[in-house]
N, C-alpha and C positions, 0 to 999 in steps of 0.2 A: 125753196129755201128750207123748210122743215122737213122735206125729205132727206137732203143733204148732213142736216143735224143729226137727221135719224142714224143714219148712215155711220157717222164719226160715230155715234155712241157705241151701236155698238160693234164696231171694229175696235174703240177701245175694249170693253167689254171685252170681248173674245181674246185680248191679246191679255189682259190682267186672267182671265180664266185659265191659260195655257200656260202661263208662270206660274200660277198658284199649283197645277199639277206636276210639272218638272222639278220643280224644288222640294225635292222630301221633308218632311216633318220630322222636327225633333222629337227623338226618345222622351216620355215625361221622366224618365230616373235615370237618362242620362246627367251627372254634373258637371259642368266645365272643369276643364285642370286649371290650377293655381299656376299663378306666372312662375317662373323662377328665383329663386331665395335669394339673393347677391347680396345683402347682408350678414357680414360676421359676429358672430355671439363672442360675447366679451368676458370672460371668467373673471371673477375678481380675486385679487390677490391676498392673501391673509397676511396681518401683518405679523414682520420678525419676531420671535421674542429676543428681548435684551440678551445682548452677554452677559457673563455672571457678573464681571465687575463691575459695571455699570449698575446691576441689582443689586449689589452689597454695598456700595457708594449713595444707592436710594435711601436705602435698606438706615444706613450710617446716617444721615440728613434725617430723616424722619424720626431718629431717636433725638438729635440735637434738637431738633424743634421743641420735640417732647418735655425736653429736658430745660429749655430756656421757658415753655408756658408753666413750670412749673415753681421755677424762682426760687428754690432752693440749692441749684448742682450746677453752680455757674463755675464753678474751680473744675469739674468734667467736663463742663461746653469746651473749655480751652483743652483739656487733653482731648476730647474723641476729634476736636476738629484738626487736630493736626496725624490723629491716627490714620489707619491706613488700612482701609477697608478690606483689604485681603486676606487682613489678620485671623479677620471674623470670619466663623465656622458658617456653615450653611444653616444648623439650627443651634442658638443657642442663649443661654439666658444671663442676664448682666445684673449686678446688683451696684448700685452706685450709689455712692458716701453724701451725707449734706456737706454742705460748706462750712459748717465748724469742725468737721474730722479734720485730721493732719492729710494734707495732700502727699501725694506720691513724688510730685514734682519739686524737690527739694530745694530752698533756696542755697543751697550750698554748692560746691562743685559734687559731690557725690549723688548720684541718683539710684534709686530700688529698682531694678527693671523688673523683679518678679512683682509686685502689687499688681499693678495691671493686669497679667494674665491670672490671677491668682481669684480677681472679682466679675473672670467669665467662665459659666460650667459648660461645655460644649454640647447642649441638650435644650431645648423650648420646656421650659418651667412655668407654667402659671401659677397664679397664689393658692387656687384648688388644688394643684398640681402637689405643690411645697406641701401641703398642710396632710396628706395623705400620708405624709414620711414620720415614722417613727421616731421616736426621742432617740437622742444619740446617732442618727444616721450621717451617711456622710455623703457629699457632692461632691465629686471629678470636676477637676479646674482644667486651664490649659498649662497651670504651672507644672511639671512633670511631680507625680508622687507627692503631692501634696491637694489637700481634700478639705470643704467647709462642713463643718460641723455644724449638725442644728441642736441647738443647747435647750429649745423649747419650741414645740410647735401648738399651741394653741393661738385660735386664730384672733385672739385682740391681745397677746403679747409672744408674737412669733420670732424667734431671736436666731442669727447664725451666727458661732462666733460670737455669743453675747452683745450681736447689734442685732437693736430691735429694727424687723420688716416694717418701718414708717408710712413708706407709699409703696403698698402692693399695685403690680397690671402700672406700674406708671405708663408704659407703651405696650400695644401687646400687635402681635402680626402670625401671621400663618406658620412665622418660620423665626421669629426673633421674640421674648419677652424679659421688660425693665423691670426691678423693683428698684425704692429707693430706700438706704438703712441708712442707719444715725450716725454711726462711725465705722473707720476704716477697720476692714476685717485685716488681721494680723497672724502673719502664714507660719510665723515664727512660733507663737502659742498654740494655736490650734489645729494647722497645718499636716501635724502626723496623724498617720492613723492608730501609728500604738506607739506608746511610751519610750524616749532614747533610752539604752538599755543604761543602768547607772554606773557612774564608774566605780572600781573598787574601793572599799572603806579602806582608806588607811589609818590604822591605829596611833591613838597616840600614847606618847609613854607615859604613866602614871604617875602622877602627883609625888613629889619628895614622901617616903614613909608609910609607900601602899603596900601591904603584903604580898606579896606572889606565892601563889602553891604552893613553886616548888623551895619555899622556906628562904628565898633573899630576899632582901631586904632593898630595895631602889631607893640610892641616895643620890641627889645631885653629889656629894662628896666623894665620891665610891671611887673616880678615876684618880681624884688627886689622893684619895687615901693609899690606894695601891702604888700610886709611884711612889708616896712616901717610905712604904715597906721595903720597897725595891733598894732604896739608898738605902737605909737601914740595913740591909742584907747585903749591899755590896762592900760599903762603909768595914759590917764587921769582919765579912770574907778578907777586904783588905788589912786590917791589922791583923789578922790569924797570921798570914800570908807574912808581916812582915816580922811578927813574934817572931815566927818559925824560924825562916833567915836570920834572928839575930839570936837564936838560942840554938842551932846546927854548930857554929863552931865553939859556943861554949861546951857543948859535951865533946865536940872533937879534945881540945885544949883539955879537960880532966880527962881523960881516955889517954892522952899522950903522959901526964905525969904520973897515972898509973904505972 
C-alpha cells in the first residue's frame, strides 16, 4: 500500500514538473494591455450668451430696482417701465430727476418727447468720471445737437444745467451709470452749445422833440402839419386859377372899347 502512494506521488510530481517547463514564464517588464475604452468622453457645453435685447431689458430692470430702493424717482419708475429697452445705447449714462421736478409726462394732451432723450449721454459716466470735466464743459445727449452743460463741477455741489448731482453711482454696471439730480434739466436754456444768434434791433422812433443831425425836428405833428400846407397851397392855387378866369375877359372888354 505505501508503495502504491509512493508511486501516485510521484507521477503526480513529474507531471506538475513537466507543466511547469512547457509553460514559459512571464517577461518581469512585460505590462498587460488595457482593455478597450467603449466609453465616450462628454465635452461640456458653454453656456450662450444672452441676445442684446434680452441684456438691455436686464440692463433696464436693474436700474428700476435701483431706482424704487431709492424712494425718491418713483415718477421714472413709471416712465423707464414702459420704455423700451432698445432705445438704450450699449454704454451709457442717465441722470434722473427727484419727484418734485416737473415730469415729462404731462397731464395735458401735449407731451415733450425730447426730455427723455435729452437726460441720456450716450457714454458710461461715473461721478469720478463727471468730476474730471472742466467748468463749462458739455455732454452729448441722444437729443440730436443739443448737449448738458456742467455749470459746476466741484464734488459736494456738482451742478448740470443748474441741477445739483443729489445721488451720484445711484446704479453703476460695466456698461450703464445712474445719477440722480434735483430737477428737470431743460434743453431749452441750456441745450445750445453757443448762443441763438440775436435778431436784428429794430429802432425805434424817437420821442416827440428829439433832434436829429441832420437838423429835423420829429413831431408826432409833422404828417398832419404837411397836409395842412398842402390844402393851403391848393386852396390858394385854386383862387389864382379862378381870379385869372375872371379878370381874362375883363381886359378882353377894355382892349375891345379901345
Amino acid at each position: 500500500m505505501c508503495q502504491q502512494l509512493l508511486s501516485l506521488f510521484l507521477l503526480l510530481l513529474l507531471r506538475t514538473t513537466s507543466t511547469a517547463t512547457l509553460t514559459p514564464a512571464l517577461s518581469p517588464t512585460a505590462t498587460p494591455l488595457p482593455p478597450p475604452n467603449t466609453t465616450t468622453t462628454t465635452i461640456p457645453l458653454l453656456p450662450l450668451a444672452p441676445p442684446p435685447k434680452f441684456h438691455r431689458q436686464q440692463q433696464l430692470n436693474n436700474i428700476i430696482d435701483a431706482l424704487i430702493g431709492a424712494g425718491d424717482f418713483n415718477s421714472w419708475v413709471n416712465i423707464l417701465s414702459v420704455a423700451d429697452a432698445a432705445t438704450l445705447p450699449l454704454s451709457a449714462t442717465l441722470f434722473i430727476p427727484a419727484d418734485d421736478s416737473p415730469s415729462p409726462i404731462a397731464t395735458t394732451i401735449t407731451i415733450d418727447p425730447f426730455i427723455f432723450p435729452y437726460h441720456i449721454v450716450p457714454q458710461r459716466l461715473s461721478f469720478s468720471d463727471l468730476c474730471q470735466f472742466n467748468l463749462s464743459s458739455r455732454l452729448p445727449t441722444l437729443l440730436s445737437f443739443k448737449s448738458i452743460l456742467i455749470t459746476n463741477n466741484s464734488i459736494s455741489n456738482f451742478t448740470l444745467d443748474d441741477s445739483l448731482l443729489s445721488h451720484p453711482d445711484l446704479f453703476s454696471s460695466d456698461t450703464i451709470a445712474v445719477h440722480g439730480i434735483a430737477t428737470l434739466l431743460d434743453y431749452s436754456v441750456y441745450g445750445d452749445a453757443y448762443p441763438k444768434p440775436s435778431q436784428p434791433e429794430v429802432l425805434a422812433r424817437p420821442p416827440p422833440g428829439m433832434f436829429v443831425p441832420k437838423g429835423e425836428l420829429i413831431s408826432d405833428h409833422n404828417e398832419s402839419n404837411t397836409a395842412n400846407c398842402l390844402c393851403v397851397e391848393i386852396s390858394w392855387t385854386v383862387s389864382l386859377v379862378v381870379f385869372c378866369a375872371f379878370l381874362v375877359p375883363k381886359i378882353q372888354i377894355i382892349n375891345l372899347d379901345c
